[in-house]
C-alpha positions in Angstrom: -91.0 -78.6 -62.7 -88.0 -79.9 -61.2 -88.1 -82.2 -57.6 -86.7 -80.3 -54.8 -86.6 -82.1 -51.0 -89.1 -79.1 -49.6 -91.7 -78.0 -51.9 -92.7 -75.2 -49.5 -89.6 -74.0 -47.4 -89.1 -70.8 -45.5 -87.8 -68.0 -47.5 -85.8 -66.8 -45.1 -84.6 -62.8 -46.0 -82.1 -62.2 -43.2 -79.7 -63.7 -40.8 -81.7 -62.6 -37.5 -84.6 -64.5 -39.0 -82.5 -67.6 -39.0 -81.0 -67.7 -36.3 -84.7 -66.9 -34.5 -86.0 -69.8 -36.5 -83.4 -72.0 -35.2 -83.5 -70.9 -31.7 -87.4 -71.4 -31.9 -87.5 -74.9 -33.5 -83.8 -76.4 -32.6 -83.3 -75.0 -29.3 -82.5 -77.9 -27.2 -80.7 -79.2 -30.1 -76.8 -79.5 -29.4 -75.2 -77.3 -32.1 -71.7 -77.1 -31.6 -69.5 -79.2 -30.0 -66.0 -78.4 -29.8 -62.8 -79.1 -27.7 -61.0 -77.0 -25.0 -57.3 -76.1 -25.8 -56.0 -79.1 -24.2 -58.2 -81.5 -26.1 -59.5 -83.2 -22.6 -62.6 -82.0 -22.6 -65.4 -81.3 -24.8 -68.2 -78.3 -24.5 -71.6 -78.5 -25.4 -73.5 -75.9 -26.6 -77.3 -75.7 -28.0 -79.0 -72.9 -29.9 -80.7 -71.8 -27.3 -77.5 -70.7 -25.6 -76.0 -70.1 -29.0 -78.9 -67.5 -29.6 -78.2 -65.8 -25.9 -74.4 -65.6 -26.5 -74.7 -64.0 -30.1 -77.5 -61.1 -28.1 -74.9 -60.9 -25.2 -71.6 -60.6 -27.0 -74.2 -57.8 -29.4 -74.8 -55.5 -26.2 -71.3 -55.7 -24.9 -69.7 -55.1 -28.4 -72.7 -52.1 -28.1 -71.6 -51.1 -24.9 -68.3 -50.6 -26.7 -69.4 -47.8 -29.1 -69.7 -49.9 -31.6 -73.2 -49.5 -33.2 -73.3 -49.7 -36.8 -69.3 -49.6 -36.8 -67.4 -52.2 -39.4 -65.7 -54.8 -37.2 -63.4 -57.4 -38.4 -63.0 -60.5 -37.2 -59.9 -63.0 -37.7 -58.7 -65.9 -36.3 -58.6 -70.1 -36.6 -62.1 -71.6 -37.0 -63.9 -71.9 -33.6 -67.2 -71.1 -32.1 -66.0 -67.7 -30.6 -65.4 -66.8 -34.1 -68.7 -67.6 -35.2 -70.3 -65.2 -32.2 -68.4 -62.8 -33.1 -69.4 -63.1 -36.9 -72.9 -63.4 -36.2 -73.3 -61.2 -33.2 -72.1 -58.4 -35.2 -74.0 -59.1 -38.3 -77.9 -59.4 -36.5 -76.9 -57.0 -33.3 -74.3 -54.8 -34.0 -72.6 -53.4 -38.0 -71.0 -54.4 -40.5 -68.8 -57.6 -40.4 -65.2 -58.1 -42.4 -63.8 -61.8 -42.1 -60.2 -61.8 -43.0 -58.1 -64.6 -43.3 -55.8 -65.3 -40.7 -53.1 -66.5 -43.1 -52.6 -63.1 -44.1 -49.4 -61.5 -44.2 -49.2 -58.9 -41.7 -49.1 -55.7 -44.4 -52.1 -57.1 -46.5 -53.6 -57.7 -43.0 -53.1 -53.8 -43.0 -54.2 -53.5 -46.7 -57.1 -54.8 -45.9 -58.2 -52.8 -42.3 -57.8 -49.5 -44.4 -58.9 -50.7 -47.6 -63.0 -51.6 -45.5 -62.0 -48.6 -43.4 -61.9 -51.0 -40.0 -63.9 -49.4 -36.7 -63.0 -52.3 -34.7 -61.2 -55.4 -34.6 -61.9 -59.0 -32.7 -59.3 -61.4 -32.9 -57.9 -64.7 -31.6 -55.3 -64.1 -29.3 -53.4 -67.7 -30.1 -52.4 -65.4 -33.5 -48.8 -64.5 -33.7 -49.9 -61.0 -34.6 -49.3 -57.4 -32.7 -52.5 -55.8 -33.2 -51.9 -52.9 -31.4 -48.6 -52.0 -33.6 -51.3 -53.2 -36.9 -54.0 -50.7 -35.1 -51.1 -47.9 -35.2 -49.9 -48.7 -38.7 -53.3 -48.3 -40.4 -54.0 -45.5 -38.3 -51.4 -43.6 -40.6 -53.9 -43.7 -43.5 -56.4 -41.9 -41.4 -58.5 -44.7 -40.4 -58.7 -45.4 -36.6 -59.5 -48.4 -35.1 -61.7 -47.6 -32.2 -61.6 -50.8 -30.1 -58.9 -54.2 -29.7 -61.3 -56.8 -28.4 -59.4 -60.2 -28.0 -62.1 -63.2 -27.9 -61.1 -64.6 -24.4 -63.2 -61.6 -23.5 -66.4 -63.5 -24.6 -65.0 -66.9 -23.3 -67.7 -69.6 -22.0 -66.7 -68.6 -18.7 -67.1 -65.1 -19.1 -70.1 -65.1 -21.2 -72.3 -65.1 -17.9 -71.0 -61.7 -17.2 -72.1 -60.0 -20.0 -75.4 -61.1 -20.3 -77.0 -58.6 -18.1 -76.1 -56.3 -20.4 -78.5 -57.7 -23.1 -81.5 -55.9 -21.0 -79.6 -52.5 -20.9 -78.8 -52.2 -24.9 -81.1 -55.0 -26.6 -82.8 -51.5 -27.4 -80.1 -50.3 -29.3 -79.7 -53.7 -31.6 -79.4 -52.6 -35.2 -83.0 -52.3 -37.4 -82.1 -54.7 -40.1 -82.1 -53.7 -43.5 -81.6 -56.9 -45.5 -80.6 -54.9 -48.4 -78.2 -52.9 -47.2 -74.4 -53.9 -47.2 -73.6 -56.3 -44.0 -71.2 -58.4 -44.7 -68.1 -57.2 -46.6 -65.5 -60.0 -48.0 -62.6 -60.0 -49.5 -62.1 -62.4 -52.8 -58.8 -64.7 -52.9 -55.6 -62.8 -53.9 -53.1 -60.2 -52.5 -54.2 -57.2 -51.6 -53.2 -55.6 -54.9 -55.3 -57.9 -56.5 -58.2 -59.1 -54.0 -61.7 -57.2 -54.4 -63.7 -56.3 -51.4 -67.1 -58.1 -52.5 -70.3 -56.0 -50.3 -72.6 -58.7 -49.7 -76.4 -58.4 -47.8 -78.4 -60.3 -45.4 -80.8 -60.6 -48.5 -77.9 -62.4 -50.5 -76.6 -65.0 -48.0 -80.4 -66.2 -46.5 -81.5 -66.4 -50.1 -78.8 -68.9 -50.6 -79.6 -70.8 -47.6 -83.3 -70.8 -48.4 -82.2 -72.5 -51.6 -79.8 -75.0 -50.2 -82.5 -75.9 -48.1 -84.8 -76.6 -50.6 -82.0 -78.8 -53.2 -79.7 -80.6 -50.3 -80.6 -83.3 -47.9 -79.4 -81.7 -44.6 -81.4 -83.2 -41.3 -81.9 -82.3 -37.8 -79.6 -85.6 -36.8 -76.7 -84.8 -39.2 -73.5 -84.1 -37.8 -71.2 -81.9 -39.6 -67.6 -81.2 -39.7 -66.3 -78.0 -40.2 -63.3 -78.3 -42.3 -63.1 -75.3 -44.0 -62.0 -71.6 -43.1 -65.2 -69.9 -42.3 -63.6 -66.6 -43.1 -64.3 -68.1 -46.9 -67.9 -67.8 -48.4 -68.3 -71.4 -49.2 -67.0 -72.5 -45.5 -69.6 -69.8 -43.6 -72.6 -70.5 -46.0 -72.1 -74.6 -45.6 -72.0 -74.0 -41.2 -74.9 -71.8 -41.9 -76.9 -74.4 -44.0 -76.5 -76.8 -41.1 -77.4 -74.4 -38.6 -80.5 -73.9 -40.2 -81.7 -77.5 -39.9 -80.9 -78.0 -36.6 -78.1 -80.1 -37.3 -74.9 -80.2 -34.8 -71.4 -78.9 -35.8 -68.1 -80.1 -35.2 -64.7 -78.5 -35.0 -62.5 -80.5 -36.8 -59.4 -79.9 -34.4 -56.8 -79.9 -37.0 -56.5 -82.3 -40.3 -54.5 -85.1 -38.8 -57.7 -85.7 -36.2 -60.1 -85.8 -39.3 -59.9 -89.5 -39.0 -59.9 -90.0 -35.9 -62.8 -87.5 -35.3 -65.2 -88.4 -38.1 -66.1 -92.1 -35.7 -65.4 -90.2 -32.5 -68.1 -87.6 -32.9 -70.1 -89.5 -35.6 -69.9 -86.9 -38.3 -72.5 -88.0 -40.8 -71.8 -85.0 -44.0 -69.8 -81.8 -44.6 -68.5 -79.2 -47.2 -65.5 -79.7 -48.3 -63.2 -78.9 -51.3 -61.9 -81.5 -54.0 -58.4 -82.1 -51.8 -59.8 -83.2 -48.7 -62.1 -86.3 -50.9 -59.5 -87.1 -53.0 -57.2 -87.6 -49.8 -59.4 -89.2 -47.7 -60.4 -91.9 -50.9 -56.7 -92.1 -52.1 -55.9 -93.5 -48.4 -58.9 -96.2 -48.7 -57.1 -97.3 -52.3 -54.0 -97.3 -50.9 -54.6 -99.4 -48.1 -57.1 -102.0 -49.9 -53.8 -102.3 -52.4 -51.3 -102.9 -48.9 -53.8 -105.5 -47.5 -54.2 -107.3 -51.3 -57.5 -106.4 -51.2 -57.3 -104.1 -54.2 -59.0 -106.4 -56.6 -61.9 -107.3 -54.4 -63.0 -103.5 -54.0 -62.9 -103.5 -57.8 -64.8 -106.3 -58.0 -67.7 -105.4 -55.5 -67.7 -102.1 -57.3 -69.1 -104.0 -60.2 -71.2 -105.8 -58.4 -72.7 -102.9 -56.3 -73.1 -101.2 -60.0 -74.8 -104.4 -61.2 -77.8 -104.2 -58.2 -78.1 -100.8 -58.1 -79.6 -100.9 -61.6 -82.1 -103.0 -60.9 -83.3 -101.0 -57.7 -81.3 -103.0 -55.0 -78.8 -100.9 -52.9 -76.3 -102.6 -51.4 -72.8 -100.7 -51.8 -72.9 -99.4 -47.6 -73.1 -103.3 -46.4 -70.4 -104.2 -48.9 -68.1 -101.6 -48.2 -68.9 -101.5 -45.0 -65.2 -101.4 -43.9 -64.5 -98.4 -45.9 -67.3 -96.6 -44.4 -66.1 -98.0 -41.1 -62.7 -96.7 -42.0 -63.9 -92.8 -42.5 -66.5 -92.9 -39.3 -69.0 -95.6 -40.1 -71.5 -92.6 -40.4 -70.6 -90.5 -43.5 -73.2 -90.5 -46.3 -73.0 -87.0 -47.8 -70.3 -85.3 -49.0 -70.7 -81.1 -51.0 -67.4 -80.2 -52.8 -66.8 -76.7 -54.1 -64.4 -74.4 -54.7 -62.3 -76.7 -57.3 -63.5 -79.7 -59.9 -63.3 -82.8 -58.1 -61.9 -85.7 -60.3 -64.4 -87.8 -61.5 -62.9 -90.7 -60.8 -62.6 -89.7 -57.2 -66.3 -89.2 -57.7 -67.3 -92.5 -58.9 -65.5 -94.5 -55.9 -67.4 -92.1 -53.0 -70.8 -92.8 -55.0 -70.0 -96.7 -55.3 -69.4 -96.9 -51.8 -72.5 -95.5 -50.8 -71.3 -91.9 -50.1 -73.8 -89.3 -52.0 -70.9 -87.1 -53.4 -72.0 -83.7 -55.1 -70.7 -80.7 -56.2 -71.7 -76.9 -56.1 -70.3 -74.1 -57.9 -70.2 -69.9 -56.8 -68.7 -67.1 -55.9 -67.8 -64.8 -53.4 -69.5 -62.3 -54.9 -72.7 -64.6 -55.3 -72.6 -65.3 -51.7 -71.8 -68.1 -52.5 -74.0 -70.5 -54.7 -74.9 -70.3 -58.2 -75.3 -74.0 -59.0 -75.5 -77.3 -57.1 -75.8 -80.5 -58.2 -78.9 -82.4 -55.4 -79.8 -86.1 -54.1 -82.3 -86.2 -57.2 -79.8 -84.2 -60.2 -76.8 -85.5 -61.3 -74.6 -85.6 -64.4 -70.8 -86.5 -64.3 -68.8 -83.8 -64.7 -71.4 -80.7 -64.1 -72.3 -78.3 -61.1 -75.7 -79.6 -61.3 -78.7 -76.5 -62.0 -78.8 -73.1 -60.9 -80.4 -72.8 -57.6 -83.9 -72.1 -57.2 -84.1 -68.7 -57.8 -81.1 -67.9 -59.8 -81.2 -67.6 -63.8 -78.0 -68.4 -65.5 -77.3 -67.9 -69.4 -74.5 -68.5 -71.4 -73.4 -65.0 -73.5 -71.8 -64.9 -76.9 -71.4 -69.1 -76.9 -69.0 -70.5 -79.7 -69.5 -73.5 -81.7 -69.0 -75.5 -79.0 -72.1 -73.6 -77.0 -69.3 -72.1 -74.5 -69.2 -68.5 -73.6 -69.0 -66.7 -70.4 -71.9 -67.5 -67.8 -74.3 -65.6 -66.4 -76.4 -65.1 -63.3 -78.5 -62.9 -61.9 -80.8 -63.3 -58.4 -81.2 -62.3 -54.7 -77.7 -63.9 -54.0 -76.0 -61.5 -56.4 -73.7 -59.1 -54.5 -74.4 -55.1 -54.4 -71.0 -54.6 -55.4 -67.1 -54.3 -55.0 -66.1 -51.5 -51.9 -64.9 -48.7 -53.9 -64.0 -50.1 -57.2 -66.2 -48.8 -60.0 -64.2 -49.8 -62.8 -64.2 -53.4 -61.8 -68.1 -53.6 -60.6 -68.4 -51.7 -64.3 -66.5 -55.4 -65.6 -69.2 -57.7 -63.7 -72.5 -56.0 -63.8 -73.7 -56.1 -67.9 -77.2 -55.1 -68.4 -78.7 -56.5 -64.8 -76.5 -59.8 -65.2 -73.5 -60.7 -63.5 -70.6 -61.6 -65.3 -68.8 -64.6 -63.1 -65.8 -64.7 -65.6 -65.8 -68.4 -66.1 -66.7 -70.0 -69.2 -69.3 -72.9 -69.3 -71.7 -74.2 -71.8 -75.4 -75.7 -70.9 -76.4 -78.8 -72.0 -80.3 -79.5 -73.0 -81.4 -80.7 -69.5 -79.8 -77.3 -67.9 -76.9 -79.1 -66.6 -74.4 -76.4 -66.0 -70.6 -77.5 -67.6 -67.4 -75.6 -66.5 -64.7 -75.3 -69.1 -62.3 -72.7 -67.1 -61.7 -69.3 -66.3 -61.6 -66.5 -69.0 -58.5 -65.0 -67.1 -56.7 -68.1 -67.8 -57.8 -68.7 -71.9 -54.6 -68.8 -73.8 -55.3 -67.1 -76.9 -52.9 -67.8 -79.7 -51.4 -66.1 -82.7 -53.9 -67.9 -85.2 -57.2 -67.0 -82.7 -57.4 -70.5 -81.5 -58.7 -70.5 -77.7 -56.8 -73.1 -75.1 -58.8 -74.1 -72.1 -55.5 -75.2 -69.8 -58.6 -76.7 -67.4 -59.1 -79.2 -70.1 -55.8 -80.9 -70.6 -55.3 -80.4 -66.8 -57.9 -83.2 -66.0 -56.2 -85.3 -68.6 -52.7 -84.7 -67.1 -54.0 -85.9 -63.7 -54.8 -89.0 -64.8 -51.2 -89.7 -64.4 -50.6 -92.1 -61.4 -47.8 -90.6 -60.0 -49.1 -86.8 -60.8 -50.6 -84.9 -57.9 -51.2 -81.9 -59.0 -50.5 -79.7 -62.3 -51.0 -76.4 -64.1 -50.9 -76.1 -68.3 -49.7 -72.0 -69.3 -49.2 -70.1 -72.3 -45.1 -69.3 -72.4 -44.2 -66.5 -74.6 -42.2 -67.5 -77.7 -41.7 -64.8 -80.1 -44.9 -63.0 -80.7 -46.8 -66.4 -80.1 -47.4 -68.8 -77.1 -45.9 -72.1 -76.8 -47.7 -74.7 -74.2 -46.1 -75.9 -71.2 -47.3 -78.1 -68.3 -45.7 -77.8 -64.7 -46.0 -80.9 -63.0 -46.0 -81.9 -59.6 -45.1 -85.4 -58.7 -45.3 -87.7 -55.7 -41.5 -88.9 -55.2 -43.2 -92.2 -52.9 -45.6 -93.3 -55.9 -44.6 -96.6 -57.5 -43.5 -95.5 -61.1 -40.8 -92.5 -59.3 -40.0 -94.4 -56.3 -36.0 -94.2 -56.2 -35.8 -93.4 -59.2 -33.3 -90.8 -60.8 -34.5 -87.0 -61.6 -33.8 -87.7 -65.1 -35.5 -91.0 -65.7 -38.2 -88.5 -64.4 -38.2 -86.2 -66.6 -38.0 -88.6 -69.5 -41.0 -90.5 -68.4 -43.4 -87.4 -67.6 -42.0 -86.3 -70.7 -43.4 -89.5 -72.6 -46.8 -89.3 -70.6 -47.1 -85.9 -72.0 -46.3 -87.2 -75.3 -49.2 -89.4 -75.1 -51.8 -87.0 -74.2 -50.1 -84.9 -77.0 -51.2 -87.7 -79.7 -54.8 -87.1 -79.4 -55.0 -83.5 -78.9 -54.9 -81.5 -82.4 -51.6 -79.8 -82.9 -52.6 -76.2 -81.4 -53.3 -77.7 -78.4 -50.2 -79.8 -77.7 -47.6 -79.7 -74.6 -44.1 -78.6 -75.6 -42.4 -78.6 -72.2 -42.7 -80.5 -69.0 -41.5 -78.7 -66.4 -41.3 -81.2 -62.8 -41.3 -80.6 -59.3 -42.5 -82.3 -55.6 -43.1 -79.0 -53.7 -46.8 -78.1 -53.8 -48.2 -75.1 -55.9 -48.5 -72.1 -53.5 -52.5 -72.0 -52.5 -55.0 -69.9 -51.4 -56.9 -71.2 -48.2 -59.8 -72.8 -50.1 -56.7 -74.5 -52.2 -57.1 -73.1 -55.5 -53.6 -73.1 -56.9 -52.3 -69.2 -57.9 -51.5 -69.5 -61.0 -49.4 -66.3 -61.1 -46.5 -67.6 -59.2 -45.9 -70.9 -60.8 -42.7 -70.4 -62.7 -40.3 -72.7 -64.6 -37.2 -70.9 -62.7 -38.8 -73.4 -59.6 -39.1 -76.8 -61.8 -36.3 -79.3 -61.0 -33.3 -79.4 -63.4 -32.7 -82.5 -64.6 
């Protein structure tokens, strides 16, 4: 039986539940701390108050109408946004995140496609939601209520909780398995799926985390990530249930600054925000001439550790200095993180792991813990969840698996695609992985994005991706099938830093000829099928979606730079 940190954990079935829990055990805890608009002044809130504010924002969005209605919620990460999201969810209906990076039609898309009751929003959003209330009324769905979040402000909050003795009455019955939450997966709205989710699904997960990931009462988080996003909700959630305080980060180029100013300790996070954050550490070790000496203690941290003696915070203690003097655990998901990347946060003393899921497995399938690791993996499945690899090849890789109480109840509306996912009481994630003999779960890519050639030979892009970005002066890249007759031909688009050492004032063309001869190396110890045969280069970034997964579907040689 495998070590977990809590043998015996609360298996928590709904949201209320937690957030009771927390109110019960935490309450004088501070949970949130975050900074008013002029950044002067910072407010303080426990889960005590956090637990009143989610019943009183419940009765006035009740006093609205509003019972059992689907209301949306958009805006920037704050802690209005996450009363709103979890005052509707325990109190009130049905909740629908969207991202506020929308476009203002699939913003519209989206309203008609959950049939939208109600909408609350941040009014610092460039967006006319009256004239977006009137356009999605033309599709027959009417949105019953505007309610702008300064309405539930901390200084108006004492208003409305009176109210909580006249409609506490009327809070919803939960049901955790009927459909609460509804989000929408990454993608346009042609393309994105509206993923029906339960209180059943998300506590399960958190009942899990809590059980696998060393989160404590004294940790203090950051929240980074958009918490419209599965992954960003369910890692605030996680510390939420352990008491823990959270931070709002109050933009990226304060993450420094803020990681020593409010002590932050461990967050979620996706590959980009490590990689930058232990890029910056190399760089400046290699500005100072001190380059050689973090190599060095490396080994020598390395050397100890093996023989049981833990030294790597005291001898990097300036790095750790250097990103808060407090951080000690970091969860990545969403994206691989580069091993490399991963070797440097463990050697300095950072406990680095990574997660795998879905939005429509709310979120967590797999995570790797404090007591499993193996480079490269996502760790196990999570307590409770059974994974299994179907149809594997030679190789052991085939599509994976899952099935458990995090498992969605289906996409809104679509039974042709929820027909696709749901195979014999199994989900179907649509990424390929293979299992190795300990249960380590190893991602090889998504099926979508297998390149299937004339001769039946499969290309997993993901695999000479991580080779490609190996390449010192390569920060990002994407490998594609391009038609050539009735065949595919490999190419690899390339984005490269223009300030990195080898391309530093150097000519377009010299460029091209020397990504074309890094290419050329990687192409010597791949067999023939798998080989590059064009290098396509730029410096502007990959469009991305908001957990920055680069969309494949618009990267297009007609944008590579001509040399």
């Amino acid at each position: 039986m495998r070590k977990y940190r809590c043998k015996y954990d609360i298996e928590f079935q709904d949201l209320k539940e937690i957030m009771d829990f927390v109110a019960d055990k935490y309450g004088d805890n501070v949970g949130f701390i975050y900074k008013n608009e002029d950044r002067t002044q910072k407010i303080e809130i426990t889960y005590k108050k956090f637990r009143e504010d989610l019943d009183a924002l419940g009765a006035y969005l009740l006093s609205k109408g509003l019972k059992d209605k689907k209301i949306v919620v958009i805006g920037p990460n704050s802690y209005h946004w996450l009363v709103a999201y979890y005052a509707t969810v325990i109190n009130v209906g049905v909740v629908v995140p969207l991202d506020k990076g929308l476009p203002e039609e699939e913003i519209i898309n989206s309203l008609i496609k959950c049939k939208a009751d109600a909408i609350i929003y941040d009014e610092s959003l460039d967006m006319d939601f009256e004239k977006i209330a009137a356009e999605v009324k033309k599709s027959d769905v009417n949105i019953e209520a505007l309610i702008p979040m300064s309405d539930f402000s901390q200084e108006k909050m004492p208003q409305l909780v009176p109210l909580i003795e006249e409609y506490k009455s009327d809070f919803k019955v939960i049901d955790k398995h009927a459909v609460d939450i509804i989000l929408f997966t990454s993608g346009t709205s042609a393309t994105a799926k509206a993923a029906q989710l339960t209180q059943r699904n998300i506590a399960s997960t958190i009942a899990a985390m809590r059980k696998v990931e060393p989160i404590y009462e004294d940790d203090v988080e950051m929240i980074l990530l958009p918490l419209h996003h599965a992954f960003g909700n369910q890692g605030v959630l996680m510390f939420i249930s352990n008491g823990a305080t959270n931070v709002f980060c109050s933009g990226l180029k304060y993450i420094q600054k803020e990681l020593k100013e409010y002590g932050v300790t461990a967050f979620f996070c996706v590959p980009l925000i490590i990689e930058s954050m232990i890029n910056k550490v190399l760089k400046t070790a290699e500005k100072e001439g001190k380059l050689e000496k973090l190599e060095t203690g490396r080994k020598i941290a390395r050397a100890l550790l093996k023989v049981g003696i833990d030294v790597r915070r005291k001898l990097f203690k300036d790095v750790i200095d250097g990103l808060g003097g407090k951080l000690r655990f970091l969860i990545s998901g969403a994206a691989p993180l580069d091993l490399k990347i991963l070797e440097y946060c463990t050697d300095f003393g950072i406990m680095t792991v990574q997660g795998y899921g879905l939005t429509e497995t709310a979120p967590t399938i797999a995570s790797e813990s404090y007591f499993y690791r193996r480079a490269g993996s996502v760790g196990h499945a999570m307590p409770g969840v059974e994974v299994k690899i179907n149809n594997p090849d030679e190789d052991g890789i085939g599509e994976l698996y899952a099935r458990g109480p995090n498992i969605m109840k289906g996409y809104l509306d679509d039974d042709e695609a929820n027909k696709e996912v749901f195979v014999n009481g199994w989900f179907n994630t649509g990424d390929l992985a293979r299992i190795d003999k300990d249960e380590y779960i190893f991602l090889t890519g998504r099926k979508k994005n297998v390149i299937v050639l004339k001769n039946g030979k499969n290309i997993y892009p993901e695999e000479i991706e991580a080779l490609i970005d190996k390449i010192p002066y390569v920060t990002e890249n994407v490998v594609m099938g391009e038609p050539e007759g009735d065949d595919y031909r490999l190419v690899a688009h390339i984005v490269y830093d223009p300030e990195a050492e080898a391309t530093k004032g150097r000519s377009l063309e010299y460029i091209q000829l020397m990504a074309d001869t890094d290419i050329e190396l990687i192409n010597k110890e791949m067999p023939t099928f798998k080989r590059i045969k064009q290098v396509y280069i730029r410096t502007e970034p990959f469009e991305k979606t908001t957990t920055q997964k680069i969309k494949r579907r618009t990267v297009k040689a007609e944008d590579a730079l001509k040399a």
